[in-house]
N, C-alpha and C positions, 0 to 999 in steps of 0.2 A: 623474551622467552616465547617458545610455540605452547600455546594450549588445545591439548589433544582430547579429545573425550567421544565416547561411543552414542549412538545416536540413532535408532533404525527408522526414524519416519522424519529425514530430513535429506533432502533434497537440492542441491545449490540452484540447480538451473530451475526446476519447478517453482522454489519459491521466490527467484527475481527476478525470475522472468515472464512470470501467473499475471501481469498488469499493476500489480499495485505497489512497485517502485519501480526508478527511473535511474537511479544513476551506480547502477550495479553493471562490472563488464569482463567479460570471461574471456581468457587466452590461455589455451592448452593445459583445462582443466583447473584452473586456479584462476579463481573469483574476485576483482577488487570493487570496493566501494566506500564515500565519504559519506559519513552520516553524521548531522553536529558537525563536531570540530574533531573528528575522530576516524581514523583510515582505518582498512582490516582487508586481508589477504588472506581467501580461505581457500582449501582445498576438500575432496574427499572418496575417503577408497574404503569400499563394504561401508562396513558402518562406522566408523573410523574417518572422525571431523578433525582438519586442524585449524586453528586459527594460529597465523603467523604473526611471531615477533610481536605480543602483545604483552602489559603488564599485567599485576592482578587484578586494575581498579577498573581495566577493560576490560576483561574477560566477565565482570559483573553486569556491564554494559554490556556486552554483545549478547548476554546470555537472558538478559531481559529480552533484548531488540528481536530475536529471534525466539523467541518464547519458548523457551530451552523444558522451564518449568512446568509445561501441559504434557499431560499425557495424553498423545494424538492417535495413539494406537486405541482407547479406550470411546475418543471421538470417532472414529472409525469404526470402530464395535457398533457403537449406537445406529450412526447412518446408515449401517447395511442392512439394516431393517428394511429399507427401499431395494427395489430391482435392482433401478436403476442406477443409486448411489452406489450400490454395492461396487459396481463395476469400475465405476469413476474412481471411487477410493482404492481400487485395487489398481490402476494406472496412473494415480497421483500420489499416492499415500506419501510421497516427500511434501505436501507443501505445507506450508507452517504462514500460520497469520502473524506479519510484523508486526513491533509494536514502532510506530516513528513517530516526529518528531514534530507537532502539530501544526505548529506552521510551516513547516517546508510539506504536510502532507496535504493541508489546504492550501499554499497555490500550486502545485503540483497538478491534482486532480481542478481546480478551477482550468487549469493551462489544458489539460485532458479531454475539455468538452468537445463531442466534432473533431478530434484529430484521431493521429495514429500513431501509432508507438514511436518512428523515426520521429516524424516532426515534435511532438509531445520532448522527446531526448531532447531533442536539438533546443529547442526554446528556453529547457532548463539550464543545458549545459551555458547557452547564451547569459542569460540570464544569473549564474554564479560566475562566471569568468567577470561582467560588466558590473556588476556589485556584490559579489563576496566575497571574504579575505584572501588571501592565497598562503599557501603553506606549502612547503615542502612534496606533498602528495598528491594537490591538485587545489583547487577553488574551494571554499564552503559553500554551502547555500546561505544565502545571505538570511540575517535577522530580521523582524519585523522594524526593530529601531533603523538598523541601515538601511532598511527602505523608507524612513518616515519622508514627507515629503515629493515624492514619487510620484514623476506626473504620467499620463497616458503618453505623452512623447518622448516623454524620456525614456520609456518602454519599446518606442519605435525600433531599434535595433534587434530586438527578439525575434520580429516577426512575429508576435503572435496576436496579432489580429484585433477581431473585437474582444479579445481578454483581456487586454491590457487595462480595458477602464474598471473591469470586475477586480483583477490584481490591485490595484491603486484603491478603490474603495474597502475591498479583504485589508492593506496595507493601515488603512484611514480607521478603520473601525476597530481593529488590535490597537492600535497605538495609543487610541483617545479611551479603550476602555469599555468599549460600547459593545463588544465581542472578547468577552474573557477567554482566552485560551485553557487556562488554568480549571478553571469556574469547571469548565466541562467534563471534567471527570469525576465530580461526583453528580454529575445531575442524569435522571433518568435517558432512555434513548429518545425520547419523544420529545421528553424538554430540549436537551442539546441540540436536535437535529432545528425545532424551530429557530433557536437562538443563532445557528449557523445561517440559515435560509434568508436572516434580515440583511446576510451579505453579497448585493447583486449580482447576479450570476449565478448566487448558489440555489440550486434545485436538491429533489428529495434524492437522486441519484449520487451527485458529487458531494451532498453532507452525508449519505450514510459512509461513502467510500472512507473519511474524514475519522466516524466513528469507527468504522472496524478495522484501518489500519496505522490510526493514530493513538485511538483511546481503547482500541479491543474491546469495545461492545459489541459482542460478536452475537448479540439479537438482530443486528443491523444487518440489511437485504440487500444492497446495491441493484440497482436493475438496470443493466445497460442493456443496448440492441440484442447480446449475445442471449443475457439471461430472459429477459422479454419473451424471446422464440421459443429457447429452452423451459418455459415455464410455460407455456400457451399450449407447448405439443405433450409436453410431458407429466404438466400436472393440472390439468384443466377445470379441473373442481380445488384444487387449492395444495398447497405445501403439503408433504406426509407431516403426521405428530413427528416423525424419529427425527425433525428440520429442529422442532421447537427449544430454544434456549441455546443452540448455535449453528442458526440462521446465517453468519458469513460466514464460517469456518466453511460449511456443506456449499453456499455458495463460491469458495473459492474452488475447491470440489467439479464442483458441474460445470462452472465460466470454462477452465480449463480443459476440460474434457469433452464438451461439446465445439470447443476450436478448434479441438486436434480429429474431432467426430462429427462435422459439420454436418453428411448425411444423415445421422438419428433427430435430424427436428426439421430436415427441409419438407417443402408444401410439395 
């Protein structure tokens, strides 16, 4: 059955295609994407979402994954408190922070460092066709167990580089325990984020990404080149208060706003 339901601060293309998922792909308005072990085909017109041909027990699932249950209109009240934000949220106000699936959203963003969106795709899509199930709809992203074992060569078909030995240790330290996946969602963002960081490769950039579009600690700041600049020109003395206690939602906000507005932070 189709699940229909009204929605005015959501966005297909804003929120999958904001950088923080990969394997979301749009043809003549209607959205497909695998996430888990679970396909979904959306479309939408005014405020009027449908999710195609799904049961009830997904539509519980897509309705977390897309955090159906925040009020972003009320998030959006708060950040216009800024000039700045005001603006941004009035030219994004569709994006919505995912909530995904923790290990495909750490090597995802490990796979993410120093690339760009094509190759980033590509490496993933590589990457599930060469070790994830297949089903009917396309590839999974493979599990932490299907990859136990997994050496830097074995990785060689991806292409991706010096990731490969970062993927393979992420891969090493999920499996053996040493990096709870789980663990992480009750532990503060400060805790979590160290406990990600002991996984080579991962830096404060790629573990906050981890936290706010895995675990929704949306105190989590992400700072790539984009926001770096965006931050340097536009808030020089530090975040406004109206940032404080959802610090990534505001930054998905401005990341987005200042790509499509590159002249408001050039030198």
């Amino acid at each position: 059955m189709d699940y229909i339901f009204e929605c005015k601060n959501f966005d297909p293309r804003q929120i999958l295609f904001c950088g923080q998922c990969f394997r979301w792909t749009e043809s003549d308005g209607v959205y497909s994407g695998i996430v888990g072990d679970k396909f979904l085909r959306l479309s939408k017109s005014g405020d009027t979402v449908t999710f195609y041909n799904i049961d009830e027990t997904d539509a519980v699932f897509w309705q977390d994954y897309f955090d159906l249950d925040t009020d972003y209109g009320k998030i959006i009240e708060t950040l216009s408190d800024d000039m700045f934000l005001r603006e941004a949220c009035k030219e994004k106000s569709g994006i919505r922070v995912l909530r995904q699936p923790p290990f495909e959203t750490l090597i995802s963003f490990i796979i993410s460092q120093n690339n760009n969106i094509k190759r980033i795709t590509g490496i993933i899509s590589r990457l599930c066709e060469s070790f994830g199930r297949k089903k009917d709809f396309g590839y999974m992203f493979p599990t932490a167990k299907e990859l136990d074992g997994i050496t830097a060569e074995d990785l060689a078909p991806l292409r991706a580089g010096f990731r490969a030995k970062y993927i393979v240790d992420a891969v090493e330290k999920v499996n053996s325990g040493e990096v709870d996946l789980d663990a992480l969602y009750d532990m503060d963002s400060d805790a979590a984020r160290e406990k990600l960081k002991t996984i080579k490769g991962v830096g404060d950039k790629v573990a906050d990404c981890v936290l706010l579009f895995a675990y929704h600690k949306i105190d989590a700041f992400p700072r790539d080149v984009w926001i770096k600049r965006a931050t340097a020109a536009l808030y020089p003395d530090g975040l406004p208060e109206c940032f404080c206690g959802v610090e990534g939602i505001a930054q998905q906000y401005l990341f987005d706003y200042v790509r499509t507005h590159p002249e408001l932070i050039s030198e």
